[in-house]
N, C-alpha and C positions, 0 to 999 in steps of 0.2 A: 406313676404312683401306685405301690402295692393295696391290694385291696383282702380282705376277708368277710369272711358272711357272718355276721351277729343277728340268730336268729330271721332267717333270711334277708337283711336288710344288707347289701355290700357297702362295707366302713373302709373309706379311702383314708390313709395315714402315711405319714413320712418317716422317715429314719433315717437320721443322719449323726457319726461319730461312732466314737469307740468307748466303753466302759458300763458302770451299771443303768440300767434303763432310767430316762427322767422324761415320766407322760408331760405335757402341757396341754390344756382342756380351755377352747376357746369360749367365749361368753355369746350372746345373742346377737345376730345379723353381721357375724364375724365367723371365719373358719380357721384351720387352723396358722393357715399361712399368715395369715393378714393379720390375725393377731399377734401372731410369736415369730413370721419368718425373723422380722428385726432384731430377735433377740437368742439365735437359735445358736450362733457364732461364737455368742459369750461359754455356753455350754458343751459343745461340740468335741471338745479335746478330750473331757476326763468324763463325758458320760452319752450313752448312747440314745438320743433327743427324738422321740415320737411324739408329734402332732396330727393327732386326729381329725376327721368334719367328723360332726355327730351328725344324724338326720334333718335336714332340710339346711346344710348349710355346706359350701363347697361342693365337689363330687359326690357325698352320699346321700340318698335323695330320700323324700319323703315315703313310708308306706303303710300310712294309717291316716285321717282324717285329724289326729289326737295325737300329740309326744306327751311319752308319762318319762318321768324321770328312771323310771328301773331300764328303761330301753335305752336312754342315753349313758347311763352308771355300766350297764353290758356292753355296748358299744366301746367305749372308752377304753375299756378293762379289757375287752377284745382285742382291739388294737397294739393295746400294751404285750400281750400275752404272744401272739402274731410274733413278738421280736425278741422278748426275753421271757425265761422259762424262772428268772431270779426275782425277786421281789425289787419291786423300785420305788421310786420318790414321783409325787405328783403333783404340779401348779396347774391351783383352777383358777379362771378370772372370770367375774359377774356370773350368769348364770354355771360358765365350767365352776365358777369355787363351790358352788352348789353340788354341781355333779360329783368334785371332787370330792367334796367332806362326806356325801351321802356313799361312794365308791368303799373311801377309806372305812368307813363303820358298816360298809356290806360284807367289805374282804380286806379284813385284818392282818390277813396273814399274807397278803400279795402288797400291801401300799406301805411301805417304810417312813419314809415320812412327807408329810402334807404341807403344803402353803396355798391357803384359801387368799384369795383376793378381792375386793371388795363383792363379800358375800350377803346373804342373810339366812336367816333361818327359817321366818314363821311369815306367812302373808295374812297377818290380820293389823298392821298401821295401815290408817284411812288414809294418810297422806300418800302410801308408797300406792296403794290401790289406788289412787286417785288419780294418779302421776302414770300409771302403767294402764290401766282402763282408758284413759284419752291416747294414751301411744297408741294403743292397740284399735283403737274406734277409727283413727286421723284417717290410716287408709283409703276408708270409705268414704270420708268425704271431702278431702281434698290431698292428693300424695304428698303438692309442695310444700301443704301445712304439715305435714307428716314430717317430713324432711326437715324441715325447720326447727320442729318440736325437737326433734331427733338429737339436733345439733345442739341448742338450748339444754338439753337436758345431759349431754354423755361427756361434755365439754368446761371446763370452768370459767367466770366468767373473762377473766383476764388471756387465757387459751386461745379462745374462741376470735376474742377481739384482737388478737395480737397475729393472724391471719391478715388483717386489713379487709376493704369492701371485699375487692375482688377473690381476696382468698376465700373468704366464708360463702359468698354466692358459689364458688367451684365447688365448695366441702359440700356442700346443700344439694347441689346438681349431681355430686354423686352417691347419694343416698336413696334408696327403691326401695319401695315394700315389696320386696319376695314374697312370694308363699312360706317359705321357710323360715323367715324371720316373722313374721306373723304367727307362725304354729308357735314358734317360740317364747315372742311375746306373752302369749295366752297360759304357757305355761310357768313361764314368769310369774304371772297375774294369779297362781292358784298351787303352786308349790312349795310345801313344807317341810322342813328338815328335823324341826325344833328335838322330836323325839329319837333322832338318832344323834345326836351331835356327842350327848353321853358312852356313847357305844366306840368312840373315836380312841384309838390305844397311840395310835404313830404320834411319834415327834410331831408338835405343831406349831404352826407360824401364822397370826394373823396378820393382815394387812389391809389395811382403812384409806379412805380420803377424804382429808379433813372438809371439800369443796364438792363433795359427790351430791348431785343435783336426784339423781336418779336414784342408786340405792345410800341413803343419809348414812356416814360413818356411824353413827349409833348402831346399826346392824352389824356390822362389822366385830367391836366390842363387845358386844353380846355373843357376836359367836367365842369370844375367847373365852367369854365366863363363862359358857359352858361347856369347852374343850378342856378338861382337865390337863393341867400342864402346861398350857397350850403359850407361845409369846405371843407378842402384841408389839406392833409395828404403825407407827402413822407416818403418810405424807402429803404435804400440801399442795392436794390435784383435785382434779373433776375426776370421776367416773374412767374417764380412758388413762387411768394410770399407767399403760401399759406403752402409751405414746405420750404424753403429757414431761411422766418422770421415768423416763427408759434408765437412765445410766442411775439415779437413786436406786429403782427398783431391782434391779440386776445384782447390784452393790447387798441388797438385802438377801435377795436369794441367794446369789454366791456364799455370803458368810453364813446364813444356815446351815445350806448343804454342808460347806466343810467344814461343821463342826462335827464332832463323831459325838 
């Protein structure tokens, strides 16, 4: 796995395919593989497919106490740059749609067009603070409650159950609080985009889940009303839309992209 230094922190990324670069930007206590390797196949032929870890997730490791999101938007945007010198197109999911939309209205003139994924903007609903402050507490006082929550919340509920016992107690057993998914969390728990979202020029795609336990499709819809231009896309999942409805969501970004 090639590696680069963003500001001295080394960002491991993949690259796989041929044509114009398409970043994919993983979400919290996920890296790149685990979120996107599934879906890396569909892309692969007509565009050249970089999945980064940003810090504390996969190979690229932590090196501050604190992730602010300008560190992770550099990182990302590093990675990209690392393999194409061309402007390209970028899918973020949960906190990557964050990274992403905040990426695209840093550097306009590098991200062509955007597909945020169950994003948000602003952390000031009590309920999302409410729901991401016990994530981020469980840790410490009991993992398995952590792990459970974990699943209850990223999962729909029909998803979840449709595991069966034995499948949901394996989903739960492999769930850890990292350190990395904890710094994560936290910045979850305290980052705002609202004020750049306006600043956002690229083609845009939003994309919601009607069942997201974790960030409530209401976020989502908001981010398009405030993306000038921007579409709007629903489907009926939890939070991990990105395994829930693979072959929908694929379906969605395919027909984006080739639209010119």
């Amino acid at each position: 796995m090639p590696t680069i230094d963003v500001n001295g922190t080394p960002v491991h990324y993949t690259s796989q395919g041929s044509g114009p670069g398409l970043l994919f930007v993983h979400g919290t206590a996920a890296n790149g593989e685990t979120n996107w390797g599934h879906v890396r196949e569909h892309f692969t032929e007509g565009h050249t497919v970089i999945t980064p870890d940003f810090s504390g997730s996969g190979n690229t490791p932590l090196h501050a106490d604190e992730l602010s999101l300008e560190e992770l938007v550099d990182q990302v945007i590093g990675a990209a740059r690392a393999v194409t010198d061309e402007p390209f197109d970028v899918v973020g999911f949960s906190l990557g749609a964050v990274v992403a939309a905040a990426a695209a209205a840093k550097y306009p003139e590098l991200v062509r067009r955007l597909i945020v994924i169950n994003g948000w903007a602003r952390n000031d609903d009590p309920r999302q603070q409410l729901a991401v402050d016990l994530w981020r507490r469980l840790p410490d006082i009991d993992s398995e409650a952590f792990a459970a929550y974990s699943a209850l919340l990223i999962f729909s509920p029909p998803f979840l159950a449709g595991f069966g016992s034995d499948g949901v107690k394996a989903t739960v057993a492999g769930i850890t609080p990292e350190i990395g998914t904890l710094r994560q969390i936290e910045l979850d728990h305290r980052v705002d985009i609202t004020e750049l979202l306006p600043a956002i020029g690229a083609r845009t795609l939003v994309v919601g889940s009607s069942r997201d336990l974790l960030i409530p499709v209401e976020h989502s819809r908001e981010i398009h009303q405030a993306v000038k231009g921007s579409e709007y896309a629903e489907l009926e999942s939890g939070h991990m839309v990105v395994f829930e409805k693979t072959a929908e969501l694929v379906q969605l970004i395919t027909e984006f992209l080739d639209r010119d």
